[in-house]
PDB file of N, H, CA, C and O in Angstrom:
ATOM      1  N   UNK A   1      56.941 106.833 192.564  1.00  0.00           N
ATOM      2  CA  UNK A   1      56.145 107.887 191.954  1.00  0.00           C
ATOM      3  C   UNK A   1      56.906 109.199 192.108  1.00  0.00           C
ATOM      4  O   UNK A   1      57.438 109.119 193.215  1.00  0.00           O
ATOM      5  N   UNK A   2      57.208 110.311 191.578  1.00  0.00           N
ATOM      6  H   UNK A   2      56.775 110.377 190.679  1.00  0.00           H
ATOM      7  CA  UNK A   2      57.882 111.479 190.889  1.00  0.00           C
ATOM      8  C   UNK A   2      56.472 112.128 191.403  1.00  0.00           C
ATOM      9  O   UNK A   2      55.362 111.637 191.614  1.00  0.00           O
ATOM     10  N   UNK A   3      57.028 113.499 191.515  1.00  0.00           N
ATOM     11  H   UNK A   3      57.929 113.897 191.344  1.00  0.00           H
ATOM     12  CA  UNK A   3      56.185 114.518 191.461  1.00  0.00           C
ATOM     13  C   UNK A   3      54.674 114.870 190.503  1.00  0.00           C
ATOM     14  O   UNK A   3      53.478 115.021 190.751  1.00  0.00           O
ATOM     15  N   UNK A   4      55.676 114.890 189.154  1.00  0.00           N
ATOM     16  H   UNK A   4      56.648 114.768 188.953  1.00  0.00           H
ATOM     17  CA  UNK A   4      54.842 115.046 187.848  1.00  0.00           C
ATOM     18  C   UNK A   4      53.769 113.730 188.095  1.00  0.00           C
ATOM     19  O   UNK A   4      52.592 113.886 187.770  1.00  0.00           O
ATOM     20  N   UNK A   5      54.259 112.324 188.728  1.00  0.00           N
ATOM     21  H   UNK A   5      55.215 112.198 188.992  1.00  0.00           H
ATOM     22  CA  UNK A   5      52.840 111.789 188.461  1.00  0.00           C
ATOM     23  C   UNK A   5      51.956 111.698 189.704  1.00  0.00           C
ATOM     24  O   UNK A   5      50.891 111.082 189.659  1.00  0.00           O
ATOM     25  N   UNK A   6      52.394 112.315 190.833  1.00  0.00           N
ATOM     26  H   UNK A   6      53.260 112.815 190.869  1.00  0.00           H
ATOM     27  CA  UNK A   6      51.617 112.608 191.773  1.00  0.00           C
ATOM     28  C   UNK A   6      50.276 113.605 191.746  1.00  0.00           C
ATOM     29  O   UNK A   6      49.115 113.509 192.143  1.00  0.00           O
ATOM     30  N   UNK A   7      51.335 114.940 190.838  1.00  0.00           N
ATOM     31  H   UNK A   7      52.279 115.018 190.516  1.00  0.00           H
ATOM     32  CA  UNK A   7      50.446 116.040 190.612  1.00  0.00           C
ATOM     33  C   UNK A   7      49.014 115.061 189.776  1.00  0.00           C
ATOM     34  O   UNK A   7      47.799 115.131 189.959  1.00  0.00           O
ATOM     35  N   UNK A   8      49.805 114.239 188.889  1.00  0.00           N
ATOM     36  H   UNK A   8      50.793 114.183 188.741  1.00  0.00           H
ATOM     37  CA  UNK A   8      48.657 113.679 187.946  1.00  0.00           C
ATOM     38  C   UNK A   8      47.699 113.034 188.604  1.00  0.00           C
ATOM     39  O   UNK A   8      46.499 113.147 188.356  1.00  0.00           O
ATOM     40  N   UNK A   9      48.206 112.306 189.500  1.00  0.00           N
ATOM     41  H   UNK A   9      49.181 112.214 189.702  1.00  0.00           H
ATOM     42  CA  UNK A   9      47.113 111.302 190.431  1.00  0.00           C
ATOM     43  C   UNK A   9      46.068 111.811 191.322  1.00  0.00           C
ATOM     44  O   UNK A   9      44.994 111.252 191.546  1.00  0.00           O
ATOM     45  N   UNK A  10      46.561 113.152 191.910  1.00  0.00           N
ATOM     46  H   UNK A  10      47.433 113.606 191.728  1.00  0.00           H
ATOM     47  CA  UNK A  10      46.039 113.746 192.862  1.00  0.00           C
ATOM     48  C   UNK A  10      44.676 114.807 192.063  1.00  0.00           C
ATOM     49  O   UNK A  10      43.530 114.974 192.479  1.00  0.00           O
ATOM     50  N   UNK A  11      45.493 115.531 190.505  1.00  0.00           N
ATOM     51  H   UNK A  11      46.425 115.396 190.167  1.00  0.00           H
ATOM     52  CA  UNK A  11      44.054 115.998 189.892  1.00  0.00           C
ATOM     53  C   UNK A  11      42.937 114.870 189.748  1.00  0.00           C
ATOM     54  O   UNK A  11      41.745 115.128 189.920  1.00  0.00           O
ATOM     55  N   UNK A  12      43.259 114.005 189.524  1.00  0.00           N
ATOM     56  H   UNK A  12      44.226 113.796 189.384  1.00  0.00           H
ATOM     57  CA  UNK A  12      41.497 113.037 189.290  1.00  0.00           C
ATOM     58  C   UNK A  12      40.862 112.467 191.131  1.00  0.00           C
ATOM     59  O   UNK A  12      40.202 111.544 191.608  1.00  0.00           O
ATOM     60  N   UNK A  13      41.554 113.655 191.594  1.00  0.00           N
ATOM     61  H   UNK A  13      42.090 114.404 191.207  1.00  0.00           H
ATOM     62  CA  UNK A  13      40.624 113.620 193.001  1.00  0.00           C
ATOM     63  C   UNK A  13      39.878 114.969 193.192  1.00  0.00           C
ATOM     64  O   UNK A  13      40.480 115.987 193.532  1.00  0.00           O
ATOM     65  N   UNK A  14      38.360 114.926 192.926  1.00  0.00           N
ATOM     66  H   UNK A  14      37.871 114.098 192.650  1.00  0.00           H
ATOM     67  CA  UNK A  14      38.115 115.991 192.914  1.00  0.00           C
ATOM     68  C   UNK A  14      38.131 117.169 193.649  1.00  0.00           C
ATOM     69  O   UNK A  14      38.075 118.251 193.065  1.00  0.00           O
ATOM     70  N   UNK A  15      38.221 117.074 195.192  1.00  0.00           N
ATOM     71  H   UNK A  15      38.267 116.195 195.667  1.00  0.00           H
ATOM     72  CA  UNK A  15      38.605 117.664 196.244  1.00  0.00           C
ATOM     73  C   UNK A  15      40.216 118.967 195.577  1.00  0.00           C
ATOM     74  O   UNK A  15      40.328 120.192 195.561  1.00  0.00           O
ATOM     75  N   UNK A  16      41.002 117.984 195.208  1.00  0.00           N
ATOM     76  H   UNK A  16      40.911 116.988 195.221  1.00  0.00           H
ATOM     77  CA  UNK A  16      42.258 118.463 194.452  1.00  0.00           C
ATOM     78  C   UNK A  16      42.367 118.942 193.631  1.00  0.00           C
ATOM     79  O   UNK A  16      43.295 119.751 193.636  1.00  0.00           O
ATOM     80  N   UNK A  17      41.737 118.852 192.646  1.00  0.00           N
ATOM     81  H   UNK A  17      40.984 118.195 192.642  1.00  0.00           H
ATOM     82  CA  UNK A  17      41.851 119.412 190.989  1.00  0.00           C
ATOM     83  C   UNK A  17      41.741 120.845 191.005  1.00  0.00           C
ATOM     84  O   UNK A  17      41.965 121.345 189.903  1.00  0.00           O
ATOM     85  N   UNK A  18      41.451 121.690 191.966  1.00  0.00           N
ATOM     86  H   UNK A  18      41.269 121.283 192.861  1.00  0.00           H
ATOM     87  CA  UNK A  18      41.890 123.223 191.858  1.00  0.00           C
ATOM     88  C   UNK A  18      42.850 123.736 193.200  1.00  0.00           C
ATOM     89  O   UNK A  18      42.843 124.863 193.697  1.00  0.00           O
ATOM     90  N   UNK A  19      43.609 122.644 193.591  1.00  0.00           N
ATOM     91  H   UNK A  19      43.614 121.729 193.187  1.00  0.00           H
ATOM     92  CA  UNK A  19      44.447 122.743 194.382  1.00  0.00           C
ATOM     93  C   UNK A  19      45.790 123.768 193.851  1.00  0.00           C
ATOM     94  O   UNK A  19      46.673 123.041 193.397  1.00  0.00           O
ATOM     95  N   UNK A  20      46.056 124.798 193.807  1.00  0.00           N
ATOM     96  H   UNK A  20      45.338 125.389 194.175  1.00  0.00           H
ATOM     97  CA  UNK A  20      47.130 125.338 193.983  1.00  0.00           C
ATOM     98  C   UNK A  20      48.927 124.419 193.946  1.00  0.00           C
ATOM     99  O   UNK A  20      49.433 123.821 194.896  1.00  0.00           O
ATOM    100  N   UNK A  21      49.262 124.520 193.169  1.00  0.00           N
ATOM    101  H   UNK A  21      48.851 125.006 192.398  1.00  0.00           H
ATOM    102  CA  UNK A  21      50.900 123.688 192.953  1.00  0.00           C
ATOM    103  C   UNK A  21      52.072 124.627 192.953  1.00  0.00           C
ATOM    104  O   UNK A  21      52.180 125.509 192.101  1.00  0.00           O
ATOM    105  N   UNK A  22      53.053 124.413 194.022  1.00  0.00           N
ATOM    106  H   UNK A  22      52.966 123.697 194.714  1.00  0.00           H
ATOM    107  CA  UNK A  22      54.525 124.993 193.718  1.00  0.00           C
ATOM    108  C   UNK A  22      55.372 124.030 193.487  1.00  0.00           C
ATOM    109  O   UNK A  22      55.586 123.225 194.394  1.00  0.00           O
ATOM    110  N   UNK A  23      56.106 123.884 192.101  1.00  0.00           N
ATOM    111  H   UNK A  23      55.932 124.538 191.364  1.00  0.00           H
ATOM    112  CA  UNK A  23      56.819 122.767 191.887  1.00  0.00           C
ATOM    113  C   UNK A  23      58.018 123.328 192.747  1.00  0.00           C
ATOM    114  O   UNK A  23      58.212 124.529 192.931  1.00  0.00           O
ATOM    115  N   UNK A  24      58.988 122.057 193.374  1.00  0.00           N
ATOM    116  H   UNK A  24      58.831 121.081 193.225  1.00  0.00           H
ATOM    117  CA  UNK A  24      60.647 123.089 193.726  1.00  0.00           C
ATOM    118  C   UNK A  24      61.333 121.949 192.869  1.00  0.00           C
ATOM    119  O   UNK A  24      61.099 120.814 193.284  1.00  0.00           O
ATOM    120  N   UNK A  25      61.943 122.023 192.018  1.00  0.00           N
ATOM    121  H   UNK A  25      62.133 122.945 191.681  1.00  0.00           H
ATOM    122  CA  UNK A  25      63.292 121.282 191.463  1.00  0.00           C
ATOM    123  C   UNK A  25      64.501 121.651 191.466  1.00  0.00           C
ATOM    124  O   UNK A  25      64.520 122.875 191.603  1.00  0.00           O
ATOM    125  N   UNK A  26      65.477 121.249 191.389  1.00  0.00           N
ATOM    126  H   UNK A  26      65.461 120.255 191.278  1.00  0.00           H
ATOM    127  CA  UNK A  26      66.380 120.846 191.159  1.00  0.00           C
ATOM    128  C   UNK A  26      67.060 121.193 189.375  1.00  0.00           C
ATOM    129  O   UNK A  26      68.076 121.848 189.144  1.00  0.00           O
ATOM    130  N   UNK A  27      66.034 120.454 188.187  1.00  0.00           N
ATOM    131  H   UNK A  27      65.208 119.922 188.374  1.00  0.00           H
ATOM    132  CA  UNK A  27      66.124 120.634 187.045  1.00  0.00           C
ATOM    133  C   UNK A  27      65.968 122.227 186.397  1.00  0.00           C
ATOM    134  O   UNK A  27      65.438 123.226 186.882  1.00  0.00           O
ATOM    135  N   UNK A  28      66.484 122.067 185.426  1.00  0.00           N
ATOM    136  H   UNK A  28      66.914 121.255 185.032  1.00  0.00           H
ATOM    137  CA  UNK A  28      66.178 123.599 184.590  1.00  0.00           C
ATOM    138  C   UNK A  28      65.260 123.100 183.660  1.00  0.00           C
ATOM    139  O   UNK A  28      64.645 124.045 183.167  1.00  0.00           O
ATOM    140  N   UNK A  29      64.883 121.961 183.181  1.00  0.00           N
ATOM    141  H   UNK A  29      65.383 121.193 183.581  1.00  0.00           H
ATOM    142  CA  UNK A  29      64.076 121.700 181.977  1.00  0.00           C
ATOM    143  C   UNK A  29      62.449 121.154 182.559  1.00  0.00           C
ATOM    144  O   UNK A  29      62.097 119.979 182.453  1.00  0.00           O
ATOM    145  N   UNK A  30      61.901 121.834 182.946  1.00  0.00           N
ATOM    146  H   UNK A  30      62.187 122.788 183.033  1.00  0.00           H
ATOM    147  CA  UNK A  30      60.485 121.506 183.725  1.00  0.00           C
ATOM    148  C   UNK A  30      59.586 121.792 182.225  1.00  0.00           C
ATOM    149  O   UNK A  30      59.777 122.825 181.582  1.00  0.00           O
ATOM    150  N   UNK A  31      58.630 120.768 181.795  1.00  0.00           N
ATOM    151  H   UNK A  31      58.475 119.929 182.317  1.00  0.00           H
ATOM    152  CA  UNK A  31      57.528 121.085 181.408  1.00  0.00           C
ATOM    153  C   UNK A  31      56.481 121.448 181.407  1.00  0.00           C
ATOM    154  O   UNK A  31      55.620 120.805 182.007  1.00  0.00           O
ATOM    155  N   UNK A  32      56.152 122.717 180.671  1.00  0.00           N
ATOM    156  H   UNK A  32      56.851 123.240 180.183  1.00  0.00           H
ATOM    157  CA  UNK A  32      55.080 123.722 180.893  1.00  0.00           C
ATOM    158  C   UNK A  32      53.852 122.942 181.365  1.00  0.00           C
ATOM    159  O   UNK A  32      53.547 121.845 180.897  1.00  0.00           O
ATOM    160  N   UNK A  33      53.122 123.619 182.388  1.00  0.00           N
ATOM    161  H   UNK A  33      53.370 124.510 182.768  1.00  0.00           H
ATOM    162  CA  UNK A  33      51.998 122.960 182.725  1.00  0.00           C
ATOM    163  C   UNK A  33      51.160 124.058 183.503  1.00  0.00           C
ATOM    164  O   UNK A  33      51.465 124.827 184.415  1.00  0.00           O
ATOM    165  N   UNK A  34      50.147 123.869 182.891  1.00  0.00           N
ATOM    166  H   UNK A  34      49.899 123.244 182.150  1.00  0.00           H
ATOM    167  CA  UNK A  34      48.961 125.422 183.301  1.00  0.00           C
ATOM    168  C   UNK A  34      48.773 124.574 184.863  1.00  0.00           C
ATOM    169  O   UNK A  34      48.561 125.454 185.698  1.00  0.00           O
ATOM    170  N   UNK A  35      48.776 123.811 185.234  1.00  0.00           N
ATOM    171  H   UNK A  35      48.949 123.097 184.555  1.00  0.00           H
ATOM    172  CA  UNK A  35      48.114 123.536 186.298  1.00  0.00           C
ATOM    173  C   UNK A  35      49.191 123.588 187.463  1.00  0.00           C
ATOM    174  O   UNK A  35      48.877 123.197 188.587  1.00  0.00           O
ATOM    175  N   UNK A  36      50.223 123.982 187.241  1.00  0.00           N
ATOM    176  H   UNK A  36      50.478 124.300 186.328  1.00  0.00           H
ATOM    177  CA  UNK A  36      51.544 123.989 188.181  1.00  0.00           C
ATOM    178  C   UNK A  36      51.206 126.498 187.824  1.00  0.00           C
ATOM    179  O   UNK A  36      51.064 127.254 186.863  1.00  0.00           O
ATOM    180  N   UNK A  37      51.283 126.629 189.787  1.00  0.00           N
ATOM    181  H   UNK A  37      51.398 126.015 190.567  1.00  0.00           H
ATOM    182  CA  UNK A  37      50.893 127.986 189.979  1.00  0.00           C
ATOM    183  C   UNK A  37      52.408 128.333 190.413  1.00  0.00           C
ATOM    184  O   UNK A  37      52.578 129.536 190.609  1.00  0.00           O
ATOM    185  N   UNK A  38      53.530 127.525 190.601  1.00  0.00           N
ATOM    186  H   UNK A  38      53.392 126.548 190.442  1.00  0.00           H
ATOM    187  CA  UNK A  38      54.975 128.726 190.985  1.00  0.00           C
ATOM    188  C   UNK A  38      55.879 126.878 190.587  1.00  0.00           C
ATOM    189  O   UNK A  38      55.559 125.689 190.560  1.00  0.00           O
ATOM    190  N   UNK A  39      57.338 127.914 190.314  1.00  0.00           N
ATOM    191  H   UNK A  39      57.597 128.879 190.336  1.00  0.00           H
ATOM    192  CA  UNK A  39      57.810 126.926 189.861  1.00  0.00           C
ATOM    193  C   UNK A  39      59.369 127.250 190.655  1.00  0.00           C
ATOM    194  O   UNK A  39      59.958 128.057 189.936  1.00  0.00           O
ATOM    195  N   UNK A  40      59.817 127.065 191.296  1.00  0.00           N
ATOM    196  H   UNK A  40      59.339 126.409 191.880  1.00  0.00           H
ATOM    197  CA  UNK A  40      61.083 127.636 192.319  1.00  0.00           C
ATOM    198  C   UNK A  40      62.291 126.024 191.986  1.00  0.00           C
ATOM    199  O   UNK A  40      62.154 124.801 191.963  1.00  0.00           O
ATOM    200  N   UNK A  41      63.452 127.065 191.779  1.00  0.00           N
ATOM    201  H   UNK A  41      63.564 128.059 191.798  1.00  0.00           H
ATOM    202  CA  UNK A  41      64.603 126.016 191.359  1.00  0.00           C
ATOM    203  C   UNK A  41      65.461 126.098 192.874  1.00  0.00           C
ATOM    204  O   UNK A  41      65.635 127.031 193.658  1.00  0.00           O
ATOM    205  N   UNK A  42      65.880 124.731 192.882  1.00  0.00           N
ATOM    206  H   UNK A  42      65.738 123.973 192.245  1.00  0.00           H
ATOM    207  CA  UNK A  42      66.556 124.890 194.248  1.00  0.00           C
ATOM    208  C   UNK A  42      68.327 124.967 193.670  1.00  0.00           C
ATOM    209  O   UNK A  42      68.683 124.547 192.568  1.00  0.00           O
ATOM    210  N   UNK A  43      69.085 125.480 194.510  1.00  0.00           N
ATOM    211  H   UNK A  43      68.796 125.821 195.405  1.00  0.00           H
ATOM    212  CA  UNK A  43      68.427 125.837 195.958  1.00  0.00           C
ATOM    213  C   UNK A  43      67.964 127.175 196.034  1.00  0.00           C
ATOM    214  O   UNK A  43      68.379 128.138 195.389  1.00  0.00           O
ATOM    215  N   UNK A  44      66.798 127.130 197.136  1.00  0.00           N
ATOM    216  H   UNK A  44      66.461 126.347 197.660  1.00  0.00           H
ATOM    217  CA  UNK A  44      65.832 128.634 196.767  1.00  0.00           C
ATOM    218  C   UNK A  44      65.367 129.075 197.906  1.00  0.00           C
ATOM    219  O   UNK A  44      64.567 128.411 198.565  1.00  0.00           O
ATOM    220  N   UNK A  45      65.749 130.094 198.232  1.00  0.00           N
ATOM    221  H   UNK A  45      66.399 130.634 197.697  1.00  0.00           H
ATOM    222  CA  UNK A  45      65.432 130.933 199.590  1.00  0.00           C
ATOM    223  C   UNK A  45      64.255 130.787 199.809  1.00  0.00           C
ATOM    224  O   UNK A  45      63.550 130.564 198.825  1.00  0.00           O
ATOM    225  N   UNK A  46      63.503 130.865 201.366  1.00  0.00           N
ATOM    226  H   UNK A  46      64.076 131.046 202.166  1.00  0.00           H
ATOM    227  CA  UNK A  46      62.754 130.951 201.857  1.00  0.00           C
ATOM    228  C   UNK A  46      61.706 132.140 201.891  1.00  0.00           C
ATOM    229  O   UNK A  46      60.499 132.222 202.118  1.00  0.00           O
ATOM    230  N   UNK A  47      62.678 132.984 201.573  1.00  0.00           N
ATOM    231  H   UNK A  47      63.658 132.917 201.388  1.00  0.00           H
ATOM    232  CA  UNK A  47      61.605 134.142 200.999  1.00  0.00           C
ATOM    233  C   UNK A  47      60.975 134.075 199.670  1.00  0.00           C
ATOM    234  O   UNK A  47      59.781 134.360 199.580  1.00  0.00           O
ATOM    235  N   UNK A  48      61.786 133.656 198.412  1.00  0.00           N
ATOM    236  H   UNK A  48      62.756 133.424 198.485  1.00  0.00           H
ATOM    237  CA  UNK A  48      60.810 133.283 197.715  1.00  0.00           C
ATOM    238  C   UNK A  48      59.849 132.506 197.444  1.00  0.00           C
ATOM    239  O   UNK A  48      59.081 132.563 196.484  1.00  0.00           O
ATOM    240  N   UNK A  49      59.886 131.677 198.400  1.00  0.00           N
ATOM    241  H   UNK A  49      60.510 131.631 199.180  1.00  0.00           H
ATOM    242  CA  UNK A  49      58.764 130.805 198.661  1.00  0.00           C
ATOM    243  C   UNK A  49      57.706 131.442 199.549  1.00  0.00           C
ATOM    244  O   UNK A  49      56.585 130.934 199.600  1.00  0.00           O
ATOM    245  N   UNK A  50      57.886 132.093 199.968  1.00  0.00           N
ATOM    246  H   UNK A  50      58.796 132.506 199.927  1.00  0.00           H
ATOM    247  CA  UNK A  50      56.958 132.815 200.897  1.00  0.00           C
ATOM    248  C   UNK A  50      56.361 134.036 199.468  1.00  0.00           C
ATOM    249  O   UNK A  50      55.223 134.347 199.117  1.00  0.00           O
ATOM    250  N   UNK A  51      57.287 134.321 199.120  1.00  0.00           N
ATOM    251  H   UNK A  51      58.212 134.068 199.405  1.00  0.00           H
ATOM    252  CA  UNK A  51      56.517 135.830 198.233  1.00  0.00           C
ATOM    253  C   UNK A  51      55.478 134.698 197.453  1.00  0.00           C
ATOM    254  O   UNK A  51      54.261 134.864 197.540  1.00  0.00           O
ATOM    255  N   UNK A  52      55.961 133.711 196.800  1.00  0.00           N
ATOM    256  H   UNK A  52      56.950 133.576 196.729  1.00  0.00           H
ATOM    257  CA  UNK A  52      54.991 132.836 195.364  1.00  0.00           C
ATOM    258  C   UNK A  52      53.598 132.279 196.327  1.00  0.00           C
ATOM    259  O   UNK A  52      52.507 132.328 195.759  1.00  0.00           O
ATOM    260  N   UNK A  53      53.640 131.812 197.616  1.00  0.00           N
ATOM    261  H   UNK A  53      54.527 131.772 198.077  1.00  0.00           H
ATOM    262  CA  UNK A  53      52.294 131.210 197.987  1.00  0.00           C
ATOM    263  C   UNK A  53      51.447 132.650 198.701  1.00  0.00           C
ATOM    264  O   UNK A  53      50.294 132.653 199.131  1.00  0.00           O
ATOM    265  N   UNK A  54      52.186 133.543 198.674  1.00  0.00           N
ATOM    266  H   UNK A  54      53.123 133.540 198.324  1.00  0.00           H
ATOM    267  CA  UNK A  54      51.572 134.804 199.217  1.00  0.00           C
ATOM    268  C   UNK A  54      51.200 135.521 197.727  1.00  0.00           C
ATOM    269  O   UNK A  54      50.188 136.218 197.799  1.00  0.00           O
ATOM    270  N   UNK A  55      51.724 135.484 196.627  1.00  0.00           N
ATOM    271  H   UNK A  55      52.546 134.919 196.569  1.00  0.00           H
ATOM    272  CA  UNK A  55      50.792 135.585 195.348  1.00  0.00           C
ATOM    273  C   UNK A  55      50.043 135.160 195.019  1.00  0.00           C
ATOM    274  O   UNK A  55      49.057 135.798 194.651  1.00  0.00           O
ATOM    275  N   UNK A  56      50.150 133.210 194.954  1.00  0.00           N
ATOM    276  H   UNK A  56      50.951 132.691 195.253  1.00  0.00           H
ATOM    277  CA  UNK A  56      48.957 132.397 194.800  1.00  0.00           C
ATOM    278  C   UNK A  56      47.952 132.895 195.654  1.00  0.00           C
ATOM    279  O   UNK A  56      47.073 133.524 195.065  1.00  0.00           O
ATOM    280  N   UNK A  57      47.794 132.761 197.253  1.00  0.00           N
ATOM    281  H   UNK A  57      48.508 132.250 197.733  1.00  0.00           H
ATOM    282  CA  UNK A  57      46.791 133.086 198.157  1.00  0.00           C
ATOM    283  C   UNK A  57      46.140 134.169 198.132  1.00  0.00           C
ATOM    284  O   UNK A  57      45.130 134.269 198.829  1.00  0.00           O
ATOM    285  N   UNK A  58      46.644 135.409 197.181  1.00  0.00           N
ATOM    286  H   UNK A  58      47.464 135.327 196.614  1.00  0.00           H
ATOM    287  CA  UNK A  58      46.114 137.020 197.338  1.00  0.00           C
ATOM    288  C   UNK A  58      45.501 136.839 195.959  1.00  0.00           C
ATOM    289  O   UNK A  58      44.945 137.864 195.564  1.00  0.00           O
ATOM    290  N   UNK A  59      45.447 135.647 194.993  1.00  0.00           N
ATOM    291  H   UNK A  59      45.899 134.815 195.315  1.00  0.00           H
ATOM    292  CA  UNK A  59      44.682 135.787 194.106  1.00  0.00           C
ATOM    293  C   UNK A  59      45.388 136.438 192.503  1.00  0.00           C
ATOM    294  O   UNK A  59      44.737 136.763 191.509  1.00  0.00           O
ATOM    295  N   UNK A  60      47.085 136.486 192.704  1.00  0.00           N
ATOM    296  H   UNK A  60      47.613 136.222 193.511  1.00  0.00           H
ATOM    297  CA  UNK A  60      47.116 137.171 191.801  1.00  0.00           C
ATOM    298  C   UNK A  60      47.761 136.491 190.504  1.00  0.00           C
ATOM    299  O   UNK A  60      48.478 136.855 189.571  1.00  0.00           O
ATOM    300  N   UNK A  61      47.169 135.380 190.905  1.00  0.00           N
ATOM    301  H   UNK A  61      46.587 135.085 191.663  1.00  0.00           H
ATOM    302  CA  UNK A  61      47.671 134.748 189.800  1.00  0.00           C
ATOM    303  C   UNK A  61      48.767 133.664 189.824  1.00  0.00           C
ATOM    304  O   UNK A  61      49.135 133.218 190.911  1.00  0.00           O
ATOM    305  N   UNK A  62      49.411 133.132 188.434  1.00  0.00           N
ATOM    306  H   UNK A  62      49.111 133.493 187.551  1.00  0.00           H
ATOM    307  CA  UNK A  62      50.415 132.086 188.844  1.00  0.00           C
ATOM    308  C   UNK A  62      51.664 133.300 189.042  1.00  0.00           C
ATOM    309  O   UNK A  62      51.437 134.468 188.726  1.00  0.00           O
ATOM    310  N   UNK A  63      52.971 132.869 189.593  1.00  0.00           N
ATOM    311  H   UNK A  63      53.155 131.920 189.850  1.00  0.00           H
ATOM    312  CA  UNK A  63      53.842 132.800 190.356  1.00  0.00           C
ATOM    313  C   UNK A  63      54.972 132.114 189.432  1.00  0.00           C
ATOM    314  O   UNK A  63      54.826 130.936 189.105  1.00  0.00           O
ATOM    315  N   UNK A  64      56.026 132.802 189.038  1.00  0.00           N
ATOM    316  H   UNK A  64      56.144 133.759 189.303  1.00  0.00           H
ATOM    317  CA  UNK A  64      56.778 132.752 188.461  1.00  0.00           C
ATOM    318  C   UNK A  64      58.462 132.677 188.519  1.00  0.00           C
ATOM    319  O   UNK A  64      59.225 132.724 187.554  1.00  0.00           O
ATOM    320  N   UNK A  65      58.850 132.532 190.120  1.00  0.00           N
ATOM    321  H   UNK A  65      58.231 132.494 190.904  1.00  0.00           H
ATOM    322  CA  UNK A  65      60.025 132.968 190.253  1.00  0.00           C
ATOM    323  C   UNK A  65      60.958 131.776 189.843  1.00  0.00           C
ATOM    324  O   UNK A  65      60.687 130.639 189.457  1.00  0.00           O
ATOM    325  N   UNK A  66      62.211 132.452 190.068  1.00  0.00           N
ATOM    326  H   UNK A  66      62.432 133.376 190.381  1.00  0.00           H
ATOM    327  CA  UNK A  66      63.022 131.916 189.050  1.00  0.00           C
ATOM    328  C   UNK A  66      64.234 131.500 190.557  1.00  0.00           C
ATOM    329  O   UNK A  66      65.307 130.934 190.348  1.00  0.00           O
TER     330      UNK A  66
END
């Protein structure tokens, strides 16, 4: 199982389905998905991982770094 179908498996648990997602890949070609909140390409500092779940958690929305 891959990420993408984990994320999938884990929304039809309802507990999960407004769970917060930071994808980290590897790839440049990720498909858009409203339900993925930060999307971080590795390799990727530790601070930006800290700034994107400290956006998600303060409410401000999805999380975008690059």
């Amino acid at each position: 199982m891959d990420g993408w179908e984990f994320l999938n498996v884990g929304r039809t648990v309802p507990v999960w389905a407004e769970t917060p997602v930071v994808v980290v890949s590897a790839s440049d070609r990720l498909p858009a998905d409203r339900r993925v909140r930060a999307v971080l390409k590795k390799p990727f500092d530790l601070a930006v991982l800290s700034n994107a779940i400290h956006s998600i958690l303060n409410g401000r929305g999805s999380a975008r770094p690059s």
